[in-house]
N, C-alpha and C positions, 0 to 999 in steps of 0.2 A: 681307829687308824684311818688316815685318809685312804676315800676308795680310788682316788686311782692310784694309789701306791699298792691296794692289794692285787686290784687288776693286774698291773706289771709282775707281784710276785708269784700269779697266777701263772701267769704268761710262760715267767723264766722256768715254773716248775714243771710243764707241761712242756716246755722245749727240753730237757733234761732230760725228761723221760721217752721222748722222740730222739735224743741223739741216739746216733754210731757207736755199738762196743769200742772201739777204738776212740772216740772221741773220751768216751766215761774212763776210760782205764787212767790210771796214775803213771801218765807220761814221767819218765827220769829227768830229771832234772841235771844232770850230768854232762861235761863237755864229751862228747864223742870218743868213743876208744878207737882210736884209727889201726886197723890192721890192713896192711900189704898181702895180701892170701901169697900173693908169688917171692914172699920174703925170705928170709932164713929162718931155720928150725928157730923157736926161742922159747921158754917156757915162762910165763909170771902167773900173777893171780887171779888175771884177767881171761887168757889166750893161752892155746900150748899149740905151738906149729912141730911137726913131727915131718920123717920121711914119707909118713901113709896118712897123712891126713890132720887138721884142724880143728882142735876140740873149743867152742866158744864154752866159758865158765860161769859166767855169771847171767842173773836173772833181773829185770828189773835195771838195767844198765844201759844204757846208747853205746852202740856198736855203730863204725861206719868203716864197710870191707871196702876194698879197692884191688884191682889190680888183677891179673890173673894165675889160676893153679889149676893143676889137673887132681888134686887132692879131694876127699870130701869134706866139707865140714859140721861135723858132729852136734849135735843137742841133746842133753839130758835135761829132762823134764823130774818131776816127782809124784810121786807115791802117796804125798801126803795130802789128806785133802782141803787141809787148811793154806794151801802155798798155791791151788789153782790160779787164784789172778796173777802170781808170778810172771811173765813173759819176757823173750829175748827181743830187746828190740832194733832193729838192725838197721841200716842206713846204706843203700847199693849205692854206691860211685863206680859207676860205670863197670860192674865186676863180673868177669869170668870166670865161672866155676865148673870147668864140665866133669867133677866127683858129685856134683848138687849139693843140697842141705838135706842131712839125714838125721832122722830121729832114733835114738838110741831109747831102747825100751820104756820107759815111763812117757805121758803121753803130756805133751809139751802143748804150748799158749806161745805166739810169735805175732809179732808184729813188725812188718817193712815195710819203711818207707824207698818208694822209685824216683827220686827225684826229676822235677823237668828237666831236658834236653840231657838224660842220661839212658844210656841203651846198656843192658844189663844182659848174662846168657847164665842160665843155671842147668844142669842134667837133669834134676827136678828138687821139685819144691813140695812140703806135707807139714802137717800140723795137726793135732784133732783142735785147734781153735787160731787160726790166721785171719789175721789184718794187712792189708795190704794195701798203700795208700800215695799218693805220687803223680804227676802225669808223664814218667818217662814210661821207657819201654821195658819188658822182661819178658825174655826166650827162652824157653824151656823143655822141655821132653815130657816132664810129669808135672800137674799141679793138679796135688791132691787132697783133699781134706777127710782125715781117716775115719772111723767112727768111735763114737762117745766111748767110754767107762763110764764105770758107775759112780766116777768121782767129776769127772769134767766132761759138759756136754760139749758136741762138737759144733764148729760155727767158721762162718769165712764169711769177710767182709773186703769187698776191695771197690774203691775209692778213685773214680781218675783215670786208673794206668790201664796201658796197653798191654794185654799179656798174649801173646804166643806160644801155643801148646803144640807141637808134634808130637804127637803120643807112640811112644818107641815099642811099647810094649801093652797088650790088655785094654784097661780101659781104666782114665783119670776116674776119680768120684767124689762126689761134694755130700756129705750130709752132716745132718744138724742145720741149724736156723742158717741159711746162705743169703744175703745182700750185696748185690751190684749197683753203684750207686754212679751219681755223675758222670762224668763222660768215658768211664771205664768201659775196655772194649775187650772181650775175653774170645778167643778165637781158637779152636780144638780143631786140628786136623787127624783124620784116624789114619791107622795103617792097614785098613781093609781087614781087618781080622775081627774086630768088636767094635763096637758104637764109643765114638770118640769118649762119650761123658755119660756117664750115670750117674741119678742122684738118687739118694737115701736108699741106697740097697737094701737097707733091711726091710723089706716090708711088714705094713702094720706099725710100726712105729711112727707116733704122730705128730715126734717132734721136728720131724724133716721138713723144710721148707726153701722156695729160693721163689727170692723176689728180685725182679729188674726194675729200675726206677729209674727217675729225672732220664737223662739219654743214653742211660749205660745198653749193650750192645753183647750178646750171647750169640758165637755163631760154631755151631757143629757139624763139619765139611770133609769128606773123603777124599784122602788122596788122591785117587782113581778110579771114580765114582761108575764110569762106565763099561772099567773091565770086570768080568763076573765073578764074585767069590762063591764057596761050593757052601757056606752058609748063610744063613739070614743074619746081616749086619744094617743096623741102623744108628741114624742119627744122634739121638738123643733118648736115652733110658730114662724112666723115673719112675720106680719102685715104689716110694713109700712117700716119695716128697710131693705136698703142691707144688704148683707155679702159678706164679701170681705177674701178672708186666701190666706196669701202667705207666703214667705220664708220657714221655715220649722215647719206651727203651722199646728194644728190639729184639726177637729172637730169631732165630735162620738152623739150618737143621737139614740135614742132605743123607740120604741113604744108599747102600750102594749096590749095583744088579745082582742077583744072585744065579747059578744055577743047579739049586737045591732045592727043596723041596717046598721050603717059608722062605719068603722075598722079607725085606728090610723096609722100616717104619721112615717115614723124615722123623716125625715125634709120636714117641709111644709114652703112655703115663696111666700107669694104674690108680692113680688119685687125682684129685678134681681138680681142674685151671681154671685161672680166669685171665681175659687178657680186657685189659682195661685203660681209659682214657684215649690219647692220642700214640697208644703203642701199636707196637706193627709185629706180625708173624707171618716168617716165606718158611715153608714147608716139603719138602718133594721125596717121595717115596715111589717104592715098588709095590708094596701092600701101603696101608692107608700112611697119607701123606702125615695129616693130624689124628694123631686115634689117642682117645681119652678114655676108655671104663670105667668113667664115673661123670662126674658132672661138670661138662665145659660150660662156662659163661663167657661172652664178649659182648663186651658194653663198650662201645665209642673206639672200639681197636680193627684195627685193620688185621687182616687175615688171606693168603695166597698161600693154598694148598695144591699141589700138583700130583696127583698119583700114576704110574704109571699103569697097573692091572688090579686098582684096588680102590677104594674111597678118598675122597678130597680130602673129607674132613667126615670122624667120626665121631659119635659118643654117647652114654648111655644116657643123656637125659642133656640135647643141645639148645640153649639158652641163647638167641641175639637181640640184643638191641644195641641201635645207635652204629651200628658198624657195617665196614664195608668188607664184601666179602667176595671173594673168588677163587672157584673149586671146581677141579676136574678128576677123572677118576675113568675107570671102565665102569664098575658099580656105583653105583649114587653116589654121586660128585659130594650131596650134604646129604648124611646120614644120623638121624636122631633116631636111636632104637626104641628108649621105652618112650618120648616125646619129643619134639620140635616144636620151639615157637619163635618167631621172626616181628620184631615192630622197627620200628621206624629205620631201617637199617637197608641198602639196597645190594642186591645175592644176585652172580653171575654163575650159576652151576651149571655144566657141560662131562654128561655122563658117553664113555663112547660105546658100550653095553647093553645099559640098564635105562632105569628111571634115574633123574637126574636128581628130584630131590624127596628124602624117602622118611616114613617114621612108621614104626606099629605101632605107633600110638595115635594121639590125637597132633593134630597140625592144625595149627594157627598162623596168620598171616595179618600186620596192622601196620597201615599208615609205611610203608613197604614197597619197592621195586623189586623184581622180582622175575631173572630171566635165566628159564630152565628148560634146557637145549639136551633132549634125548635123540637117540635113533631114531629112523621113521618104524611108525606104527608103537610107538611105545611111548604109554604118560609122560610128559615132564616130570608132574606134582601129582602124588598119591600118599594118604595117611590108609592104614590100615582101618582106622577108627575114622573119629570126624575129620572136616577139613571147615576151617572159619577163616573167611576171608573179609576183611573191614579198610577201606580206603587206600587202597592199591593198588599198583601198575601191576601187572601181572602178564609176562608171555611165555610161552610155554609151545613147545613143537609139537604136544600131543593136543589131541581134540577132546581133553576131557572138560564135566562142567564139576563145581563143589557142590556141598550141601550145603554152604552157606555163602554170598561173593553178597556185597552190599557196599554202593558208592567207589566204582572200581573200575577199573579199565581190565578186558580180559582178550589177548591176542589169544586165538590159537592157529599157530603157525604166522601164515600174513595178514588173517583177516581179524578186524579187531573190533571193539565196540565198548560203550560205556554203557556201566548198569548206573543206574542209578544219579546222585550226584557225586562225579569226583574230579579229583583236584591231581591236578599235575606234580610231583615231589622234584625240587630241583631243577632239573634238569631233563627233558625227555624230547628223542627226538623218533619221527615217523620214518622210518627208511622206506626208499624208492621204492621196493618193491610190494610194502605193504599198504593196507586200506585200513581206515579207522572210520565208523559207522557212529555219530553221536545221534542214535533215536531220539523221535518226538518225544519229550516230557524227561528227556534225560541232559544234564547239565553238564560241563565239562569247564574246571575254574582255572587258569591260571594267575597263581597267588602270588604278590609281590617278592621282586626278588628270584620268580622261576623265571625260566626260559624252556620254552618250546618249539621244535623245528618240527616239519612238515617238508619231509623230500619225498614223501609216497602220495596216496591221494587220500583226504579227511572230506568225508560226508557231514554235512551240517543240516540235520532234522532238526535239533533241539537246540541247545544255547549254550554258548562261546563266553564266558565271561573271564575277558584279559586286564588284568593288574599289573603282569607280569610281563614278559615280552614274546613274542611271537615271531616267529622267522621262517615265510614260506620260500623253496623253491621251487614248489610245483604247485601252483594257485590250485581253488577248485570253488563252485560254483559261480552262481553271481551270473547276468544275463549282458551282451555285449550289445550297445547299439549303433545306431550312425554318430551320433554325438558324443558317446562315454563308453569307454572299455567297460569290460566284466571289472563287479568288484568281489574281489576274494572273502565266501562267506567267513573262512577263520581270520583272516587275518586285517580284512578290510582296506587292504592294498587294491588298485587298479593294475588290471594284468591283459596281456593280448592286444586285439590289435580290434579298432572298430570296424564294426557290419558295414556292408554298403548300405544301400538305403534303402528303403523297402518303399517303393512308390505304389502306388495304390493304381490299378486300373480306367478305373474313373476318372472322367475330365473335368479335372477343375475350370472356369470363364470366368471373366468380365463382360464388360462392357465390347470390350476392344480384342481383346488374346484368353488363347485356353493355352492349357498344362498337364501334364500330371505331378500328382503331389506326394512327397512320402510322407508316410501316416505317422512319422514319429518325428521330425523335424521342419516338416511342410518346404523341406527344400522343394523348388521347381524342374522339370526337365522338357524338355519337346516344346518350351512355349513360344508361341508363332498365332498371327491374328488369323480371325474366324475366314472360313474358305465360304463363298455364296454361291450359285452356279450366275446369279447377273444381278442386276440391282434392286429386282424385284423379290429375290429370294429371301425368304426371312428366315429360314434354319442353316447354321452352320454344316457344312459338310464331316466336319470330321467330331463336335464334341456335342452339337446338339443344340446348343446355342440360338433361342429365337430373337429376333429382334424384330424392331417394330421399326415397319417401311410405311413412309408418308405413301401412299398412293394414291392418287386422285382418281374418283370418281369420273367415269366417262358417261359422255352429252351428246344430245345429236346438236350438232352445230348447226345444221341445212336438212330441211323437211320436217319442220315440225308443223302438227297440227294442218298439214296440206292438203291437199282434194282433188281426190281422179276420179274422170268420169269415166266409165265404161265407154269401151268400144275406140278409146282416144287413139287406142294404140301408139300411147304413148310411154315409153319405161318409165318407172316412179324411184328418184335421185333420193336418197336418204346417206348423209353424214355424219360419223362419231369421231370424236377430237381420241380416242384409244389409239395407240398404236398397231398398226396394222400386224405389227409380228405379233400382238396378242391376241390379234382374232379369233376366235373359235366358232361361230356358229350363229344363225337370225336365227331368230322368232318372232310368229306373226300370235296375236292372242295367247300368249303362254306358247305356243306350241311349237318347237325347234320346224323349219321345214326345211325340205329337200335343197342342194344346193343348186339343182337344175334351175332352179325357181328363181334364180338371181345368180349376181356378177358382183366380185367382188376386188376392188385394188384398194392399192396405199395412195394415201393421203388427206386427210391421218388414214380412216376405215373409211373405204365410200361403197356402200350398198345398191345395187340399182336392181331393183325388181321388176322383173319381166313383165310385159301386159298379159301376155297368156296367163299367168298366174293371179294378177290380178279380177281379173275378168271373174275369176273362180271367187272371188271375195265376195259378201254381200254385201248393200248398197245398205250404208251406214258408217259408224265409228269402228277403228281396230285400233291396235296400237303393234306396234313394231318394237324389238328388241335386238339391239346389237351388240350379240355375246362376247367378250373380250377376257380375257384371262385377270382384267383388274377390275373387273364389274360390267356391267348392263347398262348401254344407252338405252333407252325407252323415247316412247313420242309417239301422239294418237294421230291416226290420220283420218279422211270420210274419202268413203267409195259412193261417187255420184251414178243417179241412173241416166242414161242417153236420153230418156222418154220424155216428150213436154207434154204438159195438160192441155186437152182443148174446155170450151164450154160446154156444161150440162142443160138441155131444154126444162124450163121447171114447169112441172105437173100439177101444181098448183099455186094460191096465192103466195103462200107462204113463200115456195120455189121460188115463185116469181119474182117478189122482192129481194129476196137472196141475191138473183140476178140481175135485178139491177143495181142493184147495190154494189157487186163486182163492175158493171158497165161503167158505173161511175167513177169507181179509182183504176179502168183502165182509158178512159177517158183522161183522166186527167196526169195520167205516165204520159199519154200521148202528148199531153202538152206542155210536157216537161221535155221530151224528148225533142220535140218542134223545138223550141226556146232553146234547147243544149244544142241543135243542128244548126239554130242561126246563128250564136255565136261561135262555134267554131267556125262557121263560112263567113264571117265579117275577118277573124282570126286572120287566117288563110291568106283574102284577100287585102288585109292591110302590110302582111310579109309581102307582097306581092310587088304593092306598090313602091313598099320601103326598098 
């Protein structure tokens, strides 16, 4: 056989076996038995309308009622347990029946259809095996699905429709295998006396179940939830049955105040739930909002348990992963008796009592958010046993630490810090008033597709790695200077406003101008050319600044090398080309002297040394120095004696010669001197004559 022809008959036999009872049942094939419920008495072989009520006859037939009566109308079912698949199958146009559909002793199989845009009201409705399928609406008082025989197990299946239950009396009950399917929206209002819905009353029996599916919608609500009944009344009973919701159905559950002794559950279930996919549970009780005794699981389902003086959410062995959860209570908001374990799933519990979230078992924590808001001085997060905590946010109002936190963020209270390396889930943001601490050698990752805000203030020791996005509004480190704002160590934004400048003390120069300079951008301030006290000054006044001044060397212009003679009493003229404002002090021989000792004026420096000081000189060479502020004139002078030589008589030959040898070259000055005297006197007299 060709394989894809088995494929497909694989296919069709495995959808067959997924369908609807109602889908499998042997639909009639028959035009519709139309009955007018508000018609005249009539009796056939179909129908018998009476003064007291409407007996439907046949099994296995299309019925389609209409119209309205205040009658009931009757079903007999059978005895036999070869005729259970028999069922009445019924077709509501738009039909009023406030006597309802009643079962008459043998336990009957029904199937009705609610037509779209058809609004239907019955006093109530039961079956121990109902179908119900349609997207109109059906009002009722009672819908109830009784329980099994030992011939026909019980079962309700409803498809689509809108049912409205006001429960007049007791409490509706569904057991046997129960399915809510597509957009079916079943809604039990109580009358303050008993919990709107129970399921599978009989406890211990295992074949009780109800499951929500695709968007179907279970919701169990008190008429007057906030005035007090004198017993414990709750939402939703479940005795013997699981519950199971997945895809994207719903369940809602309301209990009502009491004041007696036991307050009332939103959802109480002595057997195991799981709430699964993209389903959702709102909860709200006086004692525990969600209370299971046996083993809740929620994998990818939403969950919103409210307690008023009791648990958010209980149960003897609580399972989450994948879902979102939020639970309040006076006692531990999430309570897992014999265990709790949490992954990837992020848990708002807020106890107003207790510890917010609790197990006497062991406690586990992975890849998890994780905000557990107790009293002051009282744990968030306590296991009686261990505590493991593995890649999670974690805050918690208590100041406790685990036996095990690895690759985690751990607030307690405001203050926060990252062990190890971890990674932001989702979503997380710092509020204003808290601190987040990333120590040296610890990592903190935002991974693609997260988002992390910072409105409090994030210490950055260690490393910031963003994939994801980052959103500060309250910066924090990062250094500001005159050129560049602070940049923000998480987020590597520029924030604030620039430094002034930081100029350095010290004087920057040139050639021409000083300054001071800031040491981080060398802008300038103060600069303005060098201050001298005159032209001779070579250091700046105000930065230090030396420059190099041409100055000339001072000279004696007048008296160099000249010759006094003692006794001349004559003063001795000596001049230096210095400026006289530079004057400071003579020297004769190296040796500064007195200024009595001489006279001093401008022009340039003229020095005139007194004879009486002179006189004190010895008869020879000195030299003279005229001290000036831009150096030392110098220049040698000779101190002549007054004294002339006469001649020596010589004592002997030798002498004698000596002297005349003198006689002779003064002899012959004489006749130089003769010869110099006539020709000035011819001089003379030829001026004369001219």
């Amino acid at each position: 056989m060709n394989k894809k022809l088995i494929t497909m008959l694989v296919t069709f036999c495995f959808m067959l076996l997924l369908a609807p009872v109602s889908v499998m049942a042997a639909t009639p094939t028959n035009a519709p038995i139309v009955i007018d419920v508000g018609g005249a008495n009539v009796e056939n072989e179909n129908y018998k309308i009476t003064d007291t009520g409407i007996n439907i006859r046949k099994r296995d037939v299309n019925y389609e009622l209409t119209g309205t009566t205040d009658k009931q109308i009757n079903f007999w079912g059978s005895n036999n347990p070869n005729e259970v698949d028999q069922a009445f199958y019924l077709k509501l146009n738009n039909l009023v029946c406030n006597g309802g559909f009643i079962v008459q002793n043998s336990p009957v199989k029904m199937v009705v259809e609610v037509p779209k845009d058809t609004s239907n009201k019955l006093k109530r409705i039961s079956a121990n095996d109902l179908t119900i399928y349609g997207s109109g609406v059906l009002n009722t008082e009672g819908f109830t699905v009784t329980q099994k025989t030992s011939y026909m197990n019980s079962a309700l299946h409803v498809t689509d429709t809108t049912i409205n239950v006001n429960v007049a009396r007791n409490s509706a009950e569904w057991n046997g295998k129960c399915v809510i399917s597509g957009n079916a929206v079943l809604t039990y209002t109580g009358n303050g006396t008993y919990a709107p819905l129970q399921l599978g009353v009989k406890n211990g029996d295992t074949t009780h179940s109800v499951l929500l599916e695709d968007n179907a919608k279970l919701i169990c609500l008190q008429d007057d939830p906030e005035t007090p009944s004198e017993y414990s009344v709750s939402g939703l009973e479940s005795f013997g049955a699981s519950i199971t919701l997945k895809d994207n159905s719903y369940l809602e559950a309301e209990a009502k105040s009491t004041t007696g002794k036991y307050a009332g559950f939103g959802i109480i279930s002595l057997s195991p739930m799981k709430v699964l996919g993209n389903s959702k549970v709102v909860a709200r009780g006086y004692d525990a909002a969600l209370s299971v005794d046996n083993n809740l699981e929620i994998n990818g389902g939403t969950i919103k348990a409210i307690s008023k003086e009791s648990n958010g959410i209980y149960a003897n062995n609580l399972k989450i992963e994948n879902a979102q959860i939020e639970a309040e209570g006076y006692y531990p908001a999430l309570f897992g008796n014999a265990a709790l374990s949490i992954s990837n799933s992020t848990i708002n519990a807020t106890s107003t009592g207790d510890i917010a979230i609790f197990t006497r078992g062991n406690l586990s924590i992975e890849n998890s958010k994780v905000d557990a808001n107790a009293p002051q001085d009282i744990e968030g997060i306590k296991a009686r046993q261990t505590t493991t905590i593995n890649q999670s946010w974690i805050t918690t109002t208590g100041n406790e630490s685990y036996d095990s936190i690895n690759d985690s963020v751990l607030f307690n209270g405001n203050n926060g810090k990252v062990i190890g390396n971890a990674t932001v889930i989702g979503e997380e943001t710092v509020s204003s008033e808290k601190t987040l601490i990333i120590p040296e050698g610890t990592t903190l990752t935002i991974p693609d597709k997260a988002k992390f805000t910072n409105n409090g203030t994030v210490v950055v020791n260690g490393t910031i790695i963003n994939n994801g996005q980052i959103t500060c509004t309250n910066h924090s480190g990062g250094k500001a200077t005159c050129i560049q704002k602070a940049v923000c160590e998480l987020c590597n934004q520029e924030y604030g406003d620039l430094l002034e400048h930081n100029y350095s003390t010290k004087w920057m120069n040139n050639e021409e101008i000083h300054w001071q300079e800031c040491t981080v951008c060398h802008n300038h301030k103060d600069e303005s050319k060098h201050i001298f006290d005159d032209d001779k000054d070579t250091v700046c006044n105000v930065c230090g600044y030396e420059r190099m001044v041409n100055i000339k060397t001072p000279k004696i212009i007048k008296g160099q090398n000249s010759k006094w003679r003692k006794d001349s009493k004559i003063d001795f003229v000596f001049v230096s080309d210095a400026d006289y404002s530079d004057f400071v002090s003579v020297s004769i021989d190296g040796k500064i002297i007195d200024s009595k000792n001489y006279s001093s004026k401008e022009g340039s420096t003229i020095i005139t040394l007194k004879s009486d000081y002179l006189n004190t000189l010895s008869v020879g060479k000195h030299t003279i120095s005229i001290n000036s502020t831009t150096g030392s004139a110098s220049t040698e002078f000779i101190i002549e004696s007054n004294v002339v030589e006469t001649p020596v008589k010589a004592e002997n030959k030798q002498d004698v010669k000596k002297v005349k040898t003198g006689d002779d070259e003064n002899i012959i000055g004489i006749a130089l001197l003769l010869v110099g005297s006539l020709v000035v006197l011819t001089y003379i007299r030829k001026k004369k004559i001219d």
